[in-house]
C-alpha positions in Angstrom: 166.6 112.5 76.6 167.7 112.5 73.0 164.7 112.4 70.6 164.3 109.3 68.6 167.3 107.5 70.6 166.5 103.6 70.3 168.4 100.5 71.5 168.6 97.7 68.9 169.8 94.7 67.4 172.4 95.0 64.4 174.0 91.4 63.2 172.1 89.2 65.3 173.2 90.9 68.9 172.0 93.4 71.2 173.7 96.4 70.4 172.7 100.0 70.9 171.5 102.6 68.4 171.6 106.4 69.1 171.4 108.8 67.1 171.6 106.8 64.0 175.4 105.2 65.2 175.8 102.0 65.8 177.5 100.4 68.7 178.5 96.8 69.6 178.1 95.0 72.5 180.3 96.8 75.2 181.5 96.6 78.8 178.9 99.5 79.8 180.9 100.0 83.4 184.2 100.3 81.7 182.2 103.6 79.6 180.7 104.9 82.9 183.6 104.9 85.2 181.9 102.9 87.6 178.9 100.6 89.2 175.6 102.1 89.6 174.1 100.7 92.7 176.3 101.1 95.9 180.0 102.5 94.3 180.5 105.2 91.6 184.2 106.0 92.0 184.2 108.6 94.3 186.0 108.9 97.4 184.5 108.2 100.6 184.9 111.6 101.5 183.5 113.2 98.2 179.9 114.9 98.4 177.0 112.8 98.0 174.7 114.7 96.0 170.7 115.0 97.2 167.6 116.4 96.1 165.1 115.5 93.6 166.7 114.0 90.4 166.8 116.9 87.8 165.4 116.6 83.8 168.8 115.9 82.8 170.0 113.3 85.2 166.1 111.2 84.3 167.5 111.2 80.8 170.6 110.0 80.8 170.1 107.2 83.5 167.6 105.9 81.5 169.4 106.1 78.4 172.3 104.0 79.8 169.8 101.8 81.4 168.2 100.8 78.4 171.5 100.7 76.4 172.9 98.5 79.3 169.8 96.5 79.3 169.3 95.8 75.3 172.9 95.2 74.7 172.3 92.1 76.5 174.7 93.2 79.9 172.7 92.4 82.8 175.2 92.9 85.3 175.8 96.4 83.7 171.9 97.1 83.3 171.8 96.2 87.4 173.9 98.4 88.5 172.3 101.6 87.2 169.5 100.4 89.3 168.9 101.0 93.3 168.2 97.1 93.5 171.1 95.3 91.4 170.8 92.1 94.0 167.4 91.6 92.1 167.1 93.2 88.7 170.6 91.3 87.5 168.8 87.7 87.5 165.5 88.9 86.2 167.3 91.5 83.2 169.6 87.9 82.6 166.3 85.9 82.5 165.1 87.7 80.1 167.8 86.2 77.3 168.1 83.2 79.1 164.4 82.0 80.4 162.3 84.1 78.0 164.8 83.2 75.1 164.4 87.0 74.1 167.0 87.4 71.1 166.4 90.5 69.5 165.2 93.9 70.9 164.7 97.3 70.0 163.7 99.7 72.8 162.2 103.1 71.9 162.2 105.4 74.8 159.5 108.5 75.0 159.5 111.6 76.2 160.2 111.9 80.2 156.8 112.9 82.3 158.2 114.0 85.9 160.6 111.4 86.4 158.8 108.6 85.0 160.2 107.0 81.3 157.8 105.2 79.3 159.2 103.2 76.4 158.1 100.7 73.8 160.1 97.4 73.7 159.8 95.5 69.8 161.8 92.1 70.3 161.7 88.6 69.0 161.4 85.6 70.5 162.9 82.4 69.8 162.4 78.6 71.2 162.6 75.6 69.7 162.9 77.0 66.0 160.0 79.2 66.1 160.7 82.8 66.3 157.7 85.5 66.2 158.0 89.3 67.1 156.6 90.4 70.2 155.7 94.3 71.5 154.4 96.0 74.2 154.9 99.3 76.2 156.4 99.9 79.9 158.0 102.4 82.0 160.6 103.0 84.5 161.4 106.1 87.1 164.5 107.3 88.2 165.1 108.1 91.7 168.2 109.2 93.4 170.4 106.8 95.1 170.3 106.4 99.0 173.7 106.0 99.4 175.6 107.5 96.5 173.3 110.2 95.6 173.4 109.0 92.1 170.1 109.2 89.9 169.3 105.3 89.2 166.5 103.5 87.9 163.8 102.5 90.6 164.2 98.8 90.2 160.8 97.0 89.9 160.3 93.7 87.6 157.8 95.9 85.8 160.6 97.2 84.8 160.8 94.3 82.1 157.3 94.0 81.5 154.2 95.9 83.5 152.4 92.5 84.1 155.6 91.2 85.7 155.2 91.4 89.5 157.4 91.0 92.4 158.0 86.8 92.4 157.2 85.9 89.5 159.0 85.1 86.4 159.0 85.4 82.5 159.7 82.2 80.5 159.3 80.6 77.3 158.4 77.0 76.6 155.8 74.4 76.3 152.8 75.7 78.2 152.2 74.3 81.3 148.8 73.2 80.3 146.9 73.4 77.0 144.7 75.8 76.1 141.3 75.5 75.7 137.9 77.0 73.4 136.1 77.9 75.9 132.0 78.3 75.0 129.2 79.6 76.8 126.3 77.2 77.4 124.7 77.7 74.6 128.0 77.1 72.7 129.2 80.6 72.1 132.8 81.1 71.9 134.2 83.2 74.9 137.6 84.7 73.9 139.2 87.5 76.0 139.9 89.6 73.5 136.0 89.9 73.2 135.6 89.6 76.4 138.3 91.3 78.7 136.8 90.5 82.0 136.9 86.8 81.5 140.6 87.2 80.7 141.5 85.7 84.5 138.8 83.3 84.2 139.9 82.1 81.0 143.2 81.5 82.3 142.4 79.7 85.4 140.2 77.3 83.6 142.8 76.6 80.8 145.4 75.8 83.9 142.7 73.3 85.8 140.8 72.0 82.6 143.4 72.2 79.8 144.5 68.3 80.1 140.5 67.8 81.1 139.0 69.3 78.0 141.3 67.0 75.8 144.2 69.7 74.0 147.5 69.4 72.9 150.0 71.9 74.9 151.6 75.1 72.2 154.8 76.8 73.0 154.6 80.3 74.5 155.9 83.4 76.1 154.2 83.4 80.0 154.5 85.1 83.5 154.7 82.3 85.8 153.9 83.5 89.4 155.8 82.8 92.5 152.8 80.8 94.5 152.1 78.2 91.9 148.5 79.4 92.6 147.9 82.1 90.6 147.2 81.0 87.2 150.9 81.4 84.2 148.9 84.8 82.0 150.2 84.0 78.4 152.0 87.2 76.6 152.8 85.6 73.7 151.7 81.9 71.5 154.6 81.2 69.5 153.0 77.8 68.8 149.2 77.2 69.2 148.7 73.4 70.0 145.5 72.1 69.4 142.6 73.8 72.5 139.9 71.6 73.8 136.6 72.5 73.9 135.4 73.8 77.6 131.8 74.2 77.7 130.9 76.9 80.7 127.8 78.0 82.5 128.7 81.5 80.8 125.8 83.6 78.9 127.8 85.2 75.9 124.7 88.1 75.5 124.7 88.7 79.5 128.6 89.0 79.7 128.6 91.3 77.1 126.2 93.3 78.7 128.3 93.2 82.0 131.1 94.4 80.4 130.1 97.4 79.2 127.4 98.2 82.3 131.2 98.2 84.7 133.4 100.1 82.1 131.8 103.6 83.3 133.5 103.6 86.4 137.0 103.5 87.6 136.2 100.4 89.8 133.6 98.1 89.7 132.2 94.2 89.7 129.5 92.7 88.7 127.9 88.6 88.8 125.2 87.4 87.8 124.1 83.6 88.3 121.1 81.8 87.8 118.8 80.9 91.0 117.2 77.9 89.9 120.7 76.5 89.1 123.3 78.4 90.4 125.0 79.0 87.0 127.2 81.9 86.7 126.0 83.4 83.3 128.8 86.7 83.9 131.5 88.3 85.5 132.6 91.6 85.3 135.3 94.0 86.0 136.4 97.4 85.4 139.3 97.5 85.1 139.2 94.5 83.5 142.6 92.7 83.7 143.7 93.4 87.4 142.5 92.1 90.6 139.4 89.8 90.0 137.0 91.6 92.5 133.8 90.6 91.2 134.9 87.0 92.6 137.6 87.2 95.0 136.7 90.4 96.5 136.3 91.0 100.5 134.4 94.4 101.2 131.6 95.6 103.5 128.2 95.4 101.7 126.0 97.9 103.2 122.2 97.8 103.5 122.1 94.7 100.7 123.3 92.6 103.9 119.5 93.3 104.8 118.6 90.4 103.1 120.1 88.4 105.0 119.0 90.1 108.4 115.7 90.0 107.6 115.8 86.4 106.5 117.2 85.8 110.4 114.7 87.6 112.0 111.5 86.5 110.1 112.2 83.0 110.6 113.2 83.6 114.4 109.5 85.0 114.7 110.6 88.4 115.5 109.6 90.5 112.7 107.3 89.8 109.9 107.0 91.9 106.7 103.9 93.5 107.4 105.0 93.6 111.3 104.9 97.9 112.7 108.4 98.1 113.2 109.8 101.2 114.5 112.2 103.2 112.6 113.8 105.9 114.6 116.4 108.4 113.3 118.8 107.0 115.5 119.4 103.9 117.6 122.2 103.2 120.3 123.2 99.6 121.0 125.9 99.1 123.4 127.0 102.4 123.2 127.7 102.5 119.5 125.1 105.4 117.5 123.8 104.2 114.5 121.5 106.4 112.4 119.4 106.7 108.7 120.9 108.1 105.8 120.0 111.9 105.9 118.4 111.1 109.5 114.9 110.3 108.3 112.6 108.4 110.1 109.1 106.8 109.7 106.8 106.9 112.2 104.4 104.1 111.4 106.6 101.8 109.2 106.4 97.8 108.8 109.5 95.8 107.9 108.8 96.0 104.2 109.2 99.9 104.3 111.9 99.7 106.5 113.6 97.3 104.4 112.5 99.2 101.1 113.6 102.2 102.4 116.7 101.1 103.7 116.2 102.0 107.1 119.5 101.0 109.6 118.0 101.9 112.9 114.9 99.3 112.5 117.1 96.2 112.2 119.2 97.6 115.2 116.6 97.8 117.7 115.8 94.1 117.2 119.6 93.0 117.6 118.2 92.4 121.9 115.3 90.3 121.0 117.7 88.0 119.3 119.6 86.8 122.4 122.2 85.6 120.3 125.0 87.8 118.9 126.1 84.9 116.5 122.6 84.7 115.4 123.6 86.6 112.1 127.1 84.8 111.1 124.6 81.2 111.6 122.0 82.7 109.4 124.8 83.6 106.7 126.8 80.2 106.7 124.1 77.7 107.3 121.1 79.1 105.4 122.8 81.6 102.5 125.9 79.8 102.1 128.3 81.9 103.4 131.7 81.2 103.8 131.4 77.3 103.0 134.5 77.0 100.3 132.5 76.8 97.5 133.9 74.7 94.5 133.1 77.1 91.9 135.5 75.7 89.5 137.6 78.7 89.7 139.2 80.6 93.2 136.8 82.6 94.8 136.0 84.1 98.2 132.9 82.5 99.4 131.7 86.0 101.9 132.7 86.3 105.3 130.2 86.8 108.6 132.7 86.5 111.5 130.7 85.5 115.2 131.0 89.1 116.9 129.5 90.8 120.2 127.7 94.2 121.2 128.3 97.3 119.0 130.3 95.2 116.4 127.4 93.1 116.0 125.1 95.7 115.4 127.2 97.1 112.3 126.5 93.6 110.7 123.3 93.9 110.8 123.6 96.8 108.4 126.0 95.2 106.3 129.2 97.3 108.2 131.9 96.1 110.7 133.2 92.6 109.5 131.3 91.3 106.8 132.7 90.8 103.7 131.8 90.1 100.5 131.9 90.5 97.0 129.6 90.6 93.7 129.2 87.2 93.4 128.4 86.4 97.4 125.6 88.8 97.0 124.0 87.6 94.0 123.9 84.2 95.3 122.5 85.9 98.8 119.7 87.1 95.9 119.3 84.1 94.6 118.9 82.2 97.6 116.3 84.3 98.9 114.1 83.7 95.2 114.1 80.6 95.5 114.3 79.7 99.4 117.4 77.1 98.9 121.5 77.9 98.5 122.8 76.5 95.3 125.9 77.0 95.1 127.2 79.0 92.0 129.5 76.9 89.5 131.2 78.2 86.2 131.7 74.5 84.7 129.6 71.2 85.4 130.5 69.4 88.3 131.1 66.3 86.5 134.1 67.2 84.6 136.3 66.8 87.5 133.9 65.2 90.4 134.6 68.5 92.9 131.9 68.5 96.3 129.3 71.0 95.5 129.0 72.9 98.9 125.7 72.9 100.3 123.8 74.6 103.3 122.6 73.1 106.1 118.8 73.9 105.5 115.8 76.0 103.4 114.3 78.6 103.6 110.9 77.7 104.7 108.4 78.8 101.3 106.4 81.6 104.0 109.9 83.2 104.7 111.0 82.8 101.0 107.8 84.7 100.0 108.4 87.6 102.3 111.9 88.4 101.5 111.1 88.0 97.6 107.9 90.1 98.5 109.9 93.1 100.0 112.4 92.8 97.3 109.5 93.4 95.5 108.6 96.9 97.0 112.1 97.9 97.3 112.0 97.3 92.9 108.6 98.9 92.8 108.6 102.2 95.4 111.4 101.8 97.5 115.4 102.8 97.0 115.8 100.9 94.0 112.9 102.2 92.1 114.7 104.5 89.6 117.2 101.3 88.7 114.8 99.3 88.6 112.6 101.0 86.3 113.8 99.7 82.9 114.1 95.9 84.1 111.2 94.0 83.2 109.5 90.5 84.4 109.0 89.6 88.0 111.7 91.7 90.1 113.2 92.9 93.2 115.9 94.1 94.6 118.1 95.5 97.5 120.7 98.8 97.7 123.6 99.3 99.8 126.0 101.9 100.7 128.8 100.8 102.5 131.1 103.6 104.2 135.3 102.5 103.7 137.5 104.1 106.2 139.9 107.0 104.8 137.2 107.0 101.8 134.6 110.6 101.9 132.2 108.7 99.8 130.6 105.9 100.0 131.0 102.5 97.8 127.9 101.7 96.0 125.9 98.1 96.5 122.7 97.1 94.5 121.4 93.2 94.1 118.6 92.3 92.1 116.5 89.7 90.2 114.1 89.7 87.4 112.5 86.4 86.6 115.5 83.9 86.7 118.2 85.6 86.7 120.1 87.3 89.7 122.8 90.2 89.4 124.7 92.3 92.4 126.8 94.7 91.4 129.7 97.1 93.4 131.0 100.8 92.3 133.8 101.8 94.4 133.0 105.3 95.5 129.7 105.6 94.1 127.9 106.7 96.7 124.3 105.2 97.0 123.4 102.2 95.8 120.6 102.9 93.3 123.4 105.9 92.0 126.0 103.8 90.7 126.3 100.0 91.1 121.7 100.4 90.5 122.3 101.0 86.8 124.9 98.4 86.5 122.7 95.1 87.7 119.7 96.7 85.8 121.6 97.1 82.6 122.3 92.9 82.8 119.0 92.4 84.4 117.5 93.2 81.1 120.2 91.4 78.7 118.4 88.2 80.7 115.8 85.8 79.7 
């Protein structure tokens, strides 16, 4: 690819610039000989080329692309793609719906047979014009068909937030925004905040009209489900935002932020237990899929709160109780076994449960008589899986009913469960304080939602015992080394949970100290107190 090449506007039109000469807008299929996509001239009989794409052939289909594209010729652009069908509409949408008038597109310098290319355009609506830039890439495969080397046609293509569905438009914003504060009237932006970017928007699109704003005008991807909340690109207009107070903790969010920006992948909530205010969320990385929240993943070991919680109150294990702890346990034919095989020979549940012993809780699974005796302990004592009305979309855990070796794993946190940050630091907090309050980002009252609630407590004796082994587990068990730095009255719980097609682990940790309840997950991070330990300790201590 030419150094320097650049597509741009001259008079007021696309037009292309290469080189330093100026072209107008032209018939781009007329100067290639031919359509891109299924037909390029040749005669049916002619040679269809194969093979990888070579360095020249990724630099001149781009360059035409891009020339196609910015010279305002979608049906030209579309047909140097394997996928004109559905790149013409979206490349013609992108004059017509994004009201995109000017453009200059800078291509860089080929890696493989991916392009990468900065895109400085204007946009205009209503009288308001204002620039707007941002970087994407394209890769240029060979044709299936024609052997010709096209572009691979994705509506990233246009712009890398732009996914399959959904669409780029400018205009009045569907709903206004909104200055949203933390509950102690901070201002949470998510430039300052990059997790809460998702959140932000999903409160803005429920509570824009709510918190009493004017709507702007701005550049937006609007997705395809009318679920997923528009992501602005671009204000062109502010409006006037309304004031959204949240259950948000400025000081703790920042903390959570940069605890998960250490690792590749990883979520972390924390809510109060008294309340069930979420006081953060974070994610790394930070603007993708909002895991911390919506999440569904096996918890490991942390589920352990939960077990225990079943079998205390069905009188079959107390924390002081001699519990045996083997180095392996069979049930129904499925082996389970410890974590580097250890056993302990004269354990109670507290050092089986601080010690994260799997083969402990198995051996109980007969005395239960009930298989389901797990999923009821989840849903109607923790919570679980009862569409909680958070204020934004979340996934409220998963315990599915299940029989013999399946069972077993959920003891342990393995098979079926699900969950995700925020499940398990409510599972935490449930077990401080004895009763499920359900966690909530903004006050009920502002639009009158049902708060989900449990069917019953935690009796105070049961309540004590969990919190009491949490206790140990802090002070001399697994989460000892995390837990070192966090002061006040604290506890907490490690996982590991193993992923199928994944050699190590992903890393699980929950925790309190005093009023304030965190659970954290590191995908790949091996044990608990490793990874995902450090992370709830680190916003453990930014609490009160």
């Amino acid at each position: 690819m030419r150094s320097g090449a650049k597509v741009a506007v001259v008079g007021g039109i696309f037009a292309v610039v290469v080189g330093g000469v100026g072209y107008g807008a032209y018939n781009i299929l007329d100067d290639l000989g031919g359509g891109g996509g299924g037909t390029d001239g040749r005669s049916a009989s002619a040679e269809v080329k194969t093979g990888p794409v070579t360095e020249e052939e990724i630099g001149e289909a781009s360059k035409e692309f891009l020339k196609a594209w910015a010279s305002g010729d979608s049906a030209a652009a579309s047909q140097l793609t394997n996928n004109a069908g559905e790149a013409g509409p979206a490349l013609a949408a992108y004059r017509e719906e994004a009201h995109v008038t000017e453009a200059v597109i800078t291509p860089g310098r080929a890696v493989g047979s991916k392009v990468p290319y900065t895109v400085k355009a204007t946009v205009s609506f209503g009288g308001k014009s204002k620039p707007w830039s941002y970087a994407s890439e394209l890769t240029v495969v060979r044709g299936l068909t024609t052997g010709r080397p096209l572009v691979d046609w994705a509506p990233a293509v246009i712009h890398p937030d732009l996914a399959d569905g959904a669409s780029l438009r400018t205009g009045e914003a569907s709903a206004p925004a909104i200055e949203a504060v933390d509950h102690n009237g901070k201002v949470l932006t998510k430039e300052k905040y990059p997790s809460l970017g998702p959140v932000l928007d999903a409160l803005r699109e429920k509570y824009g009209e709510k918190a009493g704003g004017t709507a702007g005008v701005e550049t937006r991807i609007e997705s395809a489900d009318g679920k997923t909340p528009d992501k602005t690109l671009l204000t062109l207009s502010k409006g006037r935002p309304g004031k959204l107070v949240t259950t948000l903790d400025a000081g703790i969010q920042a903390a959570a932020e940069a605890a998960v920006k250490r690792f590749g992948q990883a979520s972390v909530v924390a809510v109060r237990p008294s309340t069930g205010a979420i006081r953060a969320i974070a994610n790394s990385p930070a603007n993708g899929f909002n895991a911390a929240l919506q999440g569904k993943q096996a918890p490991g070991s942390t589920m352990k709160i939960v077990t225990a919680a079943m079998l205390i109150e069905k009188g079959l294990a107390s924390a002081n109780q001699p519990i045996e702890c083997p180095k392996n346990a069979m049930y129904q034919g499925r082996t389970f076994h410890n974590l580097g095989g250890f056993d302990i020979p004269r354990g109670t549940l507290t050092t089986s449960f601080a010690r994260s012993c799997n083969t402990a809780f198995i051996k109980l699974i007969d005395d239960t008589k009930d298989d389901a005796a797990l999923a009821k302990e989840a849903r109607e004592v923790f919570g679980i899986g009862l569409n909680w009305q958070t204020g934004v979309v979340t996934s409220d855990g998963s315990v599915p009913e299940a029989t013999g070796g399946e069972a077993a794993a959920q003891y342990i946190g393995q098979g079926t469960v699900q969950m995700n940050a925020l499940n398990m630091a409510s599972i935490t907090a449930t077990a401080r304080t004895g009763t499920f309050r359900q966690p909530i980002i903004v006050d009920r009252d502002l639009d009158g939602r049902t708060i989900a609630t449990a069917a019953r407590s935690l009796s105070p004796n049961v309540s004590r015992q969990l919190t009491e082994m949490m206790r140990q587990t802090a002070a001399w068990g697994t989460a000892k080394a995390a837990m070192s730095t966090v002061g006040g009255d604290k506890g907490a719980k490690t996982g590991s949970a193993e992923v199928d097609n994944q050699e190590t682990s992903d890393s699980w940790f929950t925790g309190f100290s005093n009023d304030l309840a965190a659970a954290a997950v590191v995908k790949a991070g091996g044990h608990g107190g490793d990874a995902a330990g450090p992370v709830v300790a680190a916003v453990l201590r930014a609490g009160p």
